[in-house]
N, C-alpha and C positions, 0 to 999 in steps of 0.2 A: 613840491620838493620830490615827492616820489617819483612822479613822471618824469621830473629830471635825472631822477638816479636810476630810472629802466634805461631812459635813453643811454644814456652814459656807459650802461652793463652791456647793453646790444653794441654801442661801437669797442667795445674791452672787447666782447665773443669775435665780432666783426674783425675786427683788425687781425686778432690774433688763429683765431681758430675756422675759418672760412679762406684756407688753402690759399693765405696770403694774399688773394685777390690784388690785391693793389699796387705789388711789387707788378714790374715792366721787363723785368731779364729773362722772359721765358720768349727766348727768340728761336731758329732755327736750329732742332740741336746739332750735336757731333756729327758730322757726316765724310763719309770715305767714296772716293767715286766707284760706280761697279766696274768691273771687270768686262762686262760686255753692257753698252749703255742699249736698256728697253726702247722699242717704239712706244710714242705716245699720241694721242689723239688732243687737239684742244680742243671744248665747242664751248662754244659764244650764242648764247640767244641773246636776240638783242631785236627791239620793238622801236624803232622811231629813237634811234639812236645818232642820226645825222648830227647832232652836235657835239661829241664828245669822240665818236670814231677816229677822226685824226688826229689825237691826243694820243690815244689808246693802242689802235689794231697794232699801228706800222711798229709798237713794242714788240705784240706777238710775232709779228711776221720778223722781227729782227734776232729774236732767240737764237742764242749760240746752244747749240747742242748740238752735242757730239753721233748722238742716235738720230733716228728716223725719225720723224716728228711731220703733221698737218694740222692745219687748222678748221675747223668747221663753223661758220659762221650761219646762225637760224635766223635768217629777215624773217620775222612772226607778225607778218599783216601792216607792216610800217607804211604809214603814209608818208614821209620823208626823204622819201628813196634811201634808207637806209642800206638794201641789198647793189644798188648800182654804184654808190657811195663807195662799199668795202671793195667791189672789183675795182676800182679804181685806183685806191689806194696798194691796192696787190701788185696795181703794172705799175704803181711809180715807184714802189719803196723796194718789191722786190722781197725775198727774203722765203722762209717756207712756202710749202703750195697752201692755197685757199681756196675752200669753198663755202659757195653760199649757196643758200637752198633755203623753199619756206614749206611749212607743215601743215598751212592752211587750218583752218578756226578749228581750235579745241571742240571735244565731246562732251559731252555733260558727264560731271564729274572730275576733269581737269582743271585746276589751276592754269593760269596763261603761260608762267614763267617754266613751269615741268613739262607742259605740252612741249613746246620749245625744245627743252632738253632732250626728251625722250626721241623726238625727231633729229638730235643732231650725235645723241647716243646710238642709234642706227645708224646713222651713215657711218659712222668711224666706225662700229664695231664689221663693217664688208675689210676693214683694214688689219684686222686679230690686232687691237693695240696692248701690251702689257699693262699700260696708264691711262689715264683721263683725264683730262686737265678742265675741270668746268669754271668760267671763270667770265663774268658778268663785263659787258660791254664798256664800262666805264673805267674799265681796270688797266693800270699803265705797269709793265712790268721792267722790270731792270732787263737788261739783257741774257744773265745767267741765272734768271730768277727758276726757267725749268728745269736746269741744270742741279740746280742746287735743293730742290722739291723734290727731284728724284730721287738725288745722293741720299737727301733726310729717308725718304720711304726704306728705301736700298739698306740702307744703315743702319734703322733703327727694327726694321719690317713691320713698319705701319702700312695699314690697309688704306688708312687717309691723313693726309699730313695737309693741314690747314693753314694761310695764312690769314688772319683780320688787315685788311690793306689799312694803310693811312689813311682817312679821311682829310678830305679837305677842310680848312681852317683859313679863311682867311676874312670874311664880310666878321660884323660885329657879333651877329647870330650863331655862325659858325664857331664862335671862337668861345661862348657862351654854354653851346649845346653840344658839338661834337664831342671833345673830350671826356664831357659825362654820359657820354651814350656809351662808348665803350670801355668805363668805368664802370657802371650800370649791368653793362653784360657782362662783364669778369668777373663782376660779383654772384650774377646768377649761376654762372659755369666758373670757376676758377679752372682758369688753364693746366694747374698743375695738376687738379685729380683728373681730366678729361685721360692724360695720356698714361697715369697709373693703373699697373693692373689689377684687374677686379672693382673697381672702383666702376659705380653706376652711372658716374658724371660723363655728358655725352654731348659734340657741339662742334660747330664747324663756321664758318666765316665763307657765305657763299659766294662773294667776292674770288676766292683763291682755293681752288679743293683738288689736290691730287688726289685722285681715289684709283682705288687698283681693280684691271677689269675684274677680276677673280671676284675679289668682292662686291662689286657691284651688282654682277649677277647670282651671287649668294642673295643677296637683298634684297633683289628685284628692284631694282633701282631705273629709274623712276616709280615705275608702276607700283609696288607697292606705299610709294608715297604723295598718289597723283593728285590727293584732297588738301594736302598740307598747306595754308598760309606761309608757317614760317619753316620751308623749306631745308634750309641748311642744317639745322636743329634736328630735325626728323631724318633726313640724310644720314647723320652721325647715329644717331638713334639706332637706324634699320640696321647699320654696318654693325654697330658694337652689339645689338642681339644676335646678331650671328656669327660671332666669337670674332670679329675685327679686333684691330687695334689704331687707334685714334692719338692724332697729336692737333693740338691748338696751339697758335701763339700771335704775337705781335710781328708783325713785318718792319722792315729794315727799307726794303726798295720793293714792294707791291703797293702802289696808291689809286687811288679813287681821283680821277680827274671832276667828276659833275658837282658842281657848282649847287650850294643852298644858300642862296643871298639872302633870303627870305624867311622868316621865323613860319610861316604859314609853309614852305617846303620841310624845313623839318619835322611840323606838325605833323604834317602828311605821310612823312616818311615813317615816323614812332607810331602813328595813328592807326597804320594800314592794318599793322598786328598785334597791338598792347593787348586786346582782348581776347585773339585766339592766343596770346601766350598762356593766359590764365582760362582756358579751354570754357569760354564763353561761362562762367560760372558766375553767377551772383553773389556768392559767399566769397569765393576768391577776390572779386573784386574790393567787397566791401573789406575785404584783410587786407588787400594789396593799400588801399587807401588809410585805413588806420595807421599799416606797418610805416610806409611814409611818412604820413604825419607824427608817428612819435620817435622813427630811428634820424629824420633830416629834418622836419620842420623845428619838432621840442624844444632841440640844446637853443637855438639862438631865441626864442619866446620867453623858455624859461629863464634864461640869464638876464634879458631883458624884465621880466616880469620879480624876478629874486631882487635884481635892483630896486626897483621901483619898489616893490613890497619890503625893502630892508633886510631878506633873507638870506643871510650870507649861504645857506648851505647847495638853497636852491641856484643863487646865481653859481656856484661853484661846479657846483654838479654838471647846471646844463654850459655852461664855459667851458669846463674840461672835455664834454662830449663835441661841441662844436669845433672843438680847439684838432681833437684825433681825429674826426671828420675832415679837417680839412688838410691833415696831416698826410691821411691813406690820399688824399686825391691831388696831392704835389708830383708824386710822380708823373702820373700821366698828364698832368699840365708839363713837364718836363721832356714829355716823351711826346707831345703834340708843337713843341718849343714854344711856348706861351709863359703871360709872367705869373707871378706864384700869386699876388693879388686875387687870383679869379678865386683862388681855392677857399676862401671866406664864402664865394657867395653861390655854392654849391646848395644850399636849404632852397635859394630862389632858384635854379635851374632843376631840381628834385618838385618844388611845388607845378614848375611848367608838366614836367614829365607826367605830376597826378591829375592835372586838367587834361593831357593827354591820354591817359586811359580813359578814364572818365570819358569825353568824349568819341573815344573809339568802342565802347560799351555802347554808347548813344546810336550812333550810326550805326552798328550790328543793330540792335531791333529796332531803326527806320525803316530794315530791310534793305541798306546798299551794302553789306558787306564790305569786304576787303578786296583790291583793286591792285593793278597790276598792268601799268600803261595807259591807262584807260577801260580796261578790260574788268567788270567788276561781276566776283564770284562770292553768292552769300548761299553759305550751308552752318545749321547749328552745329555741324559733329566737326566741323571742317578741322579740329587738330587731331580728334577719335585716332587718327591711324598714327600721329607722331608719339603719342605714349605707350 
């Protein structure tokens, strides 16, 4: 009974007092166009990306904007032909100029995915961009999606205005796991104190990040963040210590074309970093694994078990926590267009997510670390510079 009634108090605290996490209206705010529209830079690292590129680039290349605008595309060691790929797609679709260029193998020390960047943050910055548009290979954007990332900066004078793209949703797995992932994540950042000020909450969706050159080179960006796994996180981080100002939210028209048919790709994907998010700690982990088990696994055990045991107060307790549990994760099954059904069985896609840390703990001390195309980088301090 008591365990049912913590549970029950953590989703009461949850729902109500953790920056509403769960609401879905925090989309792009008010925006006014500037008066004179910035150059911007895009760069694209992208590794053995041949199958989603022509989903994706010929969006960037189609950008209606009014300003100056390039694209920079980092073929980073692609066996795929990834880099002759995008030139290809540049003389058929047309549209901004394109380059691509590779930075050849990371230094020790480097993450794969910031080597990358830092290599395509050079070349635009020979171009003095006002912006920077970093935004991951599998990313399809609407046509006035720069347009409208700008106006938000412009508008609001955010140093980074963030989109979380759409994920895809459509295999069984997909439909099971996506929406609680960035469920998951709104809860660990609630998008609404990210962009209040003073407020320590700090995060970014590396998918979609206007960042402002001014800022970036306050921050040192990449460089000061060249160890980082989870990247976009540490990003937000650098900028907002150096008195930035940050916006996160939900996209409208930025999506994720790449495809997780497969429950062992999702794995993969939650896996790479569940353990540097909790900065390889053993304590952490064993919290992170109890906090699960009694905020998403309890309500439905204990209701189950209150039944069984004839305890009306215990089956009521963990009922009414399962019941708000599944109440906070309707919207985003609304907001991914899925039926509300899924939203009961949220405890089972929460129990995947805890064999997922778990096993991403495991793999840090086999010694493969954390991986990135294939590219696999293991250091114990490896998130030391995102806190």
């Amino acid at each position: 009974m008591w365990i049912a009634a913590v549970s029950l108090a953590a989703w009461l605290w949850l729902s109500l007092c953790q920056g509403f996490f769960w609401r879905t209206d925090v989309r792009l705010p008010a925006r006014t166009a500037p008066g004179r529209w910035p150059s911007v830079c895009v760069v694209v690292p992208a590794r053995d990306e041949a199958a989603v590129l022509p989903a994706s680039l010929p969006t960037l290349l189609a950008q209606d904007y009014p300003g100056r605008a390039e694209v920079f595309l980092v073929d980073d060691g692609s066996g795929d032909g990834t880099g002759d790929l995008a030139r290809a797609l540049a003389r058929r679709h047309g549209g901004l100029p394109l380059t691509v260029d590779s930075p050849g193998e990371p230094p020790a020390g480097w993450t794969g995915k910031l080597w990358a960047v830092r290599h395509g943050i050079a070349l635009a910055r020979a171009r003095e961009p006002e912006y920077l548009l970093l935004t991951d290979a599998d990313i399809a954007h609407a046509p006035d999606s720069l347009r409208e990332l700008v106006a938000a900066a412009h508008t609001g004078g955010f140093d980074v205005v963030s989109q979380m793209a759409r994920l895809r949703v459509e295999s069984v797995w997909e439909r099971l796991v996506v929406p609680a992932f960035v469920y998951f994540f709104a809860q660990l950042y609630p998008f609404r104190r990210i962009g209040r000020p003073g407020s320590r909450t700090a995060a970014a969706a590396g998918g979609c990040v206007l960042l402002h050159a001014d800022a970036a080179q306050r921050a040192r960006i990449p460089d000061s963040i060249r160890h980082a796994v989870i990247d976009d996180v540490a990003l937000a981080r650098a900028v907002k210590a150096g008195g930035g100002r940050l916006w996160l939210g939900l996209a409208d028209r930025v999506d994720s074309v790449r495809p997780y048919p497969r429950l062992h790709d999702l794995w993969r994907m939650v896996s790479r970093s569940a353990y540097a998010q909790l900065r390889h700690q053993p304590l952490l982990l064993a919290g992170t694994v109890l906090g699960l088990a009694l905020v998403y696994l309890a309500p439905p055990l204990t209701l189950l078990c209150g039944l069984a045991a004839g305890s009306t107060p215990t089956a009521v307790c963990g009922g009414l926590a399962w019941l708000v549990m599944a109440g906070t994760f309707l919207p985003m099954l609304r907001y991914y267009r899925q039926p509300a059904w899924l939203a009961p069985l949220l405890p089972f896609t929460a129990f995947l997510y805890l064999l997922m840390t778990v096993d991403s703990a495991v793999q840090h001390y086999r010694g493969r670390g954390a991986a990135w195309k294939g590219r696999t980088y293991a250091r114990p301090d490896a998130v030391a510079d995102e806190g």
